[in-house]
C-alpha positions, 0 to 999 in steps of 0.5 A: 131291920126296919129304918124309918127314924133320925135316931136309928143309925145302925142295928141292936136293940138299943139303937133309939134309946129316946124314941123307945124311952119316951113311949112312957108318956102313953102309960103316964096318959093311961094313968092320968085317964084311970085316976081321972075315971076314978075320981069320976065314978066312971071306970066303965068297961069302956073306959077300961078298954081305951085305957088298955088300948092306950097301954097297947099303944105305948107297948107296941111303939117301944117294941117297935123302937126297940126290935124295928121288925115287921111283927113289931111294926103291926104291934105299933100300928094295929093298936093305934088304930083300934084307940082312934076306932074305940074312941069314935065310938064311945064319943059317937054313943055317948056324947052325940047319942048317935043310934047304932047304926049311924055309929057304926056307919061312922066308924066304917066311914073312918075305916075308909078313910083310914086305909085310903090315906095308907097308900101314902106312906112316903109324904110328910115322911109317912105322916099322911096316915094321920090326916082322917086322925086330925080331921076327925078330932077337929070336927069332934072338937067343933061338936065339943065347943058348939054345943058347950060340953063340959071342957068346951075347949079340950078337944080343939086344944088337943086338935092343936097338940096334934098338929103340932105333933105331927109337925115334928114326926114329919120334920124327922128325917130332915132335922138329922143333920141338925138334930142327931137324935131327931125329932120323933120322940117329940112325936110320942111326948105330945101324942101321950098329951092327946091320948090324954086330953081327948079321953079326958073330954070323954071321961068329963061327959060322962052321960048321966046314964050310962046307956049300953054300948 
């Protein structure tokens, strides 16, 4: 068993009851996103992708709160990276118009960095891994404002719900004897908020042409 939350004080597969059940926000994220892409003519593939992944995501976490083992724990981390991988591109194809190459060369570069900051995994209570995840969406949410893009400032606000979210992942364990329940499942609410939010800001730029990607 894998003991890295507040909440969890012993085994069994109901021993993070709120950590488990608040991974609904990432499917009420999904949701939001799909009716949004309906309503926007622009249920593409791609966008079918990173609402999945949004579901891939909200499944792994509650497997992972639930059974707290190794193979859950790769089911919890494995498709949040893919969203942030997924994400980068289609806002680097869609909205920056970058050329292939250079796209690729940016999701390389996130990959890096992304592996990099793992070698962390005890500072602010495992919440360094994130630090490329925020970086990379306040410099998105830089382009987004400097160039007036539609929902000019839902990337920086997002930037906003993400720094608040981490904040509370990474205060968990020392809010124990404060909070029995800890604050993690805040973590997931906010996090559904960013998935989002930021989707949200890709599906309202939808490029007039839908280009390949």
């Amino acid at each position: 068993m894998i003991d890295l939350y507040c909440e969890r004080i012993g085994a069994g597969l109901f021993a993070e009851p709120i950590n488990a059940l608040t991974n609904a926000a990432f499917f009420i994220a999904a949701w939001a996103a799909w009716s949004l892409a309906r309503r926007s003519n622009d249920l593409s593939t791609a966008i079918w992708v990173l609402i999945a992944l949004s579901i891939a995501v909200g499944t792994g976490s509650a497997l992972f709160h639930t059974f707290a083992t190794g193979w859950a724990r790769i089911l919890d981390e494995v498709p949040i990276l893919l969203f942030q991988l997924w994400y980068l591109w289609l806002y680097a194809r869609r909205i920056v118009r970058l050329r292939i190459v250079l796209a690729a060369t940016a999701i390389a570069a996130y990959v890096a960095a992304a592996l990099f900051s793992r070698q962390f995994p005890h500072l602010l209570n495992g919440s360094l891994i994130y630090a490329p995840a925020l970086i990379l969406l306040l410099g998105l949410g830089m382009y987004h404002f400097l160039q007036h893009k539609t929902g000019r400032f839902l990337l920086l606000a997002t930037t906003g719900v993400f720094l608040i979210a981490l904040a509370f992942r990474s205060i968990d364990e020392a809010a124990c004897p404060h909070i029995p329940i800890g604050t993690h499942f805040l973590w997931h609410v906010l996090i559904g908020v960013v998935l989002y939010l930021s989707m949200r800001a890709l599906i309202l730029n939808r490029p007039m042409r839908i280009r390949q990607i």
